[in-house]
C-alpha positions in Angstrom: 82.2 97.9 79.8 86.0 98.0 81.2 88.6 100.5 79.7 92.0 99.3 80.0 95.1 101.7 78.8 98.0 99.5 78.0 101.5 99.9 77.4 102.0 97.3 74.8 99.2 96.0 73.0 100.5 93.7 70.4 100.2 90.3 72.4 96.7 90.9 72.9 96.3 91.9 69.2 97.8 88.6 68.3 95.0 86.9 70.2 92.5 88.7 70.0 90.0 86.1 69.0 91.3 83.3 71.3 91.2 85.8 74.1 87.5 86.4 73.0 86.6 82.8 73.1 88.1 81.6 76.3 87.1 84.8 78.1 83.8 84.7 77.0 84.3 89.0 76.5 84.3 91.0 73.3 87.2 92.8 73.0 87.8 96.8 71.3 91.1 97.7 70.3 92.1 101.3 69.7 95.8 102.3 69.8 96.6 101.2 73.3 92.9 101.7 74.4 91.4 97.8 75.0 87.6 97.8 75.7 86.1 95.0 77.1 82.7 94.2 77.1 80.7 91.4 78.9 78.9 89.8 81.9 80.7 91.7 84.3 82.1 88.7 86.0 83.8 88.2 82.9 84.9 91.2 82.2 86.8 91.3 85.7 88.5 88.1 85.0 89.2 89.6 81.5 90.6 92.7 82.9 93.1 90.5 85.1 94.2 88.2 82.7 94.9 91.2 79.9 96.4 93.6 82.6 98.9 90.3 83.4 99.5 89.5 79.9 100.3 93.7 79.6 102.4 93.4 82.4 104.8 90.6 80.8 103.7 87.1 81.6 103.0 84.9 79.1 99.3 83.8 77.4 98.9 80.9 79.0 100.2 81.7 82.3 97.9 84.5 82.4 94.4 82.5 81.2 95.5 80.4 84.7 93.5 83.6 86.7 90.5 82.1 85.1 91.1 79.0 84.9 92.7 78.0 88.4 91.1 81.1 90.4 94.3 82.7 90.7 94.9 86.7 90.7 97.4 88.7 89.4 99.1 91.9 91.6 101.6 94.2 91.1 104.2 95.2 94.3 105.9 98.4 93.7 109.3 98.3 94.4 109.9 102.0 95.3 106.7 101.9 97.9 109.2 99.3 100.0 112.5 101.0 99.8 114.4 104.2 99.8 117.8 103.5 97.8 118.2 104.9 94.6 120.2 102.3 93.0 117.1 99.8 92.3 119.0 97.6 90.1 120.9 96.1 93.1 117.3 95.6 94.8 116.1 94.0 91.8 118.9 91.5 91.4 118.4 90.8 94.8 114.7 89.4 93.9 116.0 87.7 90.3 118.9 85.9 92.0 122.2 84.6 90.6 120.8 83.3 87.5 117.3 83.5 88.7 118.0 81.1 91.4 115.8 83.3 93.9 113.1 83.7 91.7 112.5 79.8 91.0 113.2 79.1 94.5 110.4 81.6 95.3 107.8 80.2 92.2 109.1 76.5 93.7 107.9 77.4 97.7 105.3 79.5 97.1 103.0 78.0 93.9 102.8 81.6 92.6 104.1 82.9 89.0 106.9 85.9 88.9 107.5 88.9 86.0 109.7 91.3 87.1 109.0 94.7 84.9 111.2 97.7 85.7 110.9 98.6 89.5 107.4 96.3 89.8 107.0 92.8 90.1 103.8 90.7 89.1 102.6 87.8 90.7 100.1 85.3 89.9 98.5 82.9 92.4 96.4 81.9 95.1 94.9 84.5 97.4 96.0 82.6 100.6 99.1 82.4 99.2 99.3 86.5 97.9 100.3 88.0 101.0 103.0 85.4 102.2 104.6 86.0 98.9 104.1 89.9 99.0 105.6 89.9 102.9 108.5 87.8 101.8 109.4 89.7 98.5 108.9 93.2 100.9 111.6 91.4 103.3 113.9 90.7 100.2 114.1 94.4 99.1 114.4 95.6 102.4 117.4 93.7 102.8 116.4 90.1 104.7 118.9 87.4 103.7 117.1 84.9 100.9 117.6 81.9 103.4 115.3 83.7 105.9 113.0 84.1 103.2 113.1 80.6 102.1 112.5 79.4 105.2 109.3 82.1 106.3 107.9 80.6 103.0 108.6 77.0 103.8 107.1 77.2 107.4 103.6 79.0 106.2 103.4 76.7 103.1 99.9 75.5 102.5 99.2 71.7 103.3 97.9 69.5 100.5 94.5 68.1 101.8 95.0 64.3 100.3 91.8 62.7 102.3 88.6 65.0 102.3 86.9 62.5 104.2 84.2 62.0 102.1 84.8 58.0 101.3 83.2 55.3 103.1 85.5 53.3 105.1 85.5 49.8 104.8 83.6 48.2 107.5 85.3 44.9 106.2 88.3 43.3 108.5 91.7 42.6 107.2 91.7 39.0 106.9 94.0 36.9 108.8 97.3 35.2 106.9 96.9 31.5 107.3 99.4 30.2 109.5 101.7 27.4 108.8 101.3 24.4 110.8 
């Protein structure tokens, strides 16, 4: 059995059963106490997806941890930096508009809630501590253009062939020529 405090439990009180269900967990709720109880597996998985839905994403970007085998961590923003005024550091990370922050999601397959001073990010594992280095280079003041391209470089290749078919051992016939 997992004990999770939260700060805002209504989202999860709101689906409780469907969270139940697709988690394959029983879930306690007592004030902003959760309980979860399960295999423990599933109660890990359960413990993600909750703490991420606590954090600020929404439902069904959060049931993605179990479903796509992504995890979900949270970078500090006052471990990285020593200025006082964070709000400039945030914006730095959100982007005129948010243009960063989709640029970011767009290079780096991962999902992005910013919540006060931390930021919460759901993805691949390979694809965790690229994301963490270049968010760490944003607040410490690297130009988003760097950033950009450090993600672009170490992006992850999409494996098309496997090589697991057969090649054809039959020849390309010939084109009848015109006589």
């Amino acid at each position: 059995m997992i004990d999770l405090y939260l700060r805002n439990n209504t989202k999860i009180l709101k689906n409780k059963s469907f969270l139940e269900k697709e988690l394959k967990i029983s879930l306690e709720i007592k004030k902003s106490e959760v309980f979860i109880e399960g295999n423990s597996e599933d109660e890990f998985i359960a413990q993600q997806v909750i703490n991420a839905i606590d954090f600020g994403f929404n439902l069904k970007t959060a049931l993605l941890i179990k479903k796509d085998d992504l995890i979900f961590e949270i970078l500090r923003i006052k471990d990285y930096t020593k200025k006082k005024n964070l709000e400039s550091v945030r914006s730095r990370i959100i982007g005129i508009r948010g243009k960063t922050l989709r640029t970011l999601t767009e290079l780096s397959d991962c999902f992005f809630e910013l919540n006060m001073n931390e930021i919460g990010i759901i993805g691949m594992p390979e694809n965790i501590k690229k994301v963490n280095n270049s968010i760490i280079s944003l607040i410490r003041g690297s130009k988003q253009a760097n950033v950009y391209r450090f993600l672009e470089k170490h992006r992850p290749e999409i494996i098309t062939d496997l090589g697991l078919k057969e090649k054809s051992l039959n020849k390309p016939k010939k084109e009848k020529q015109n006589k």
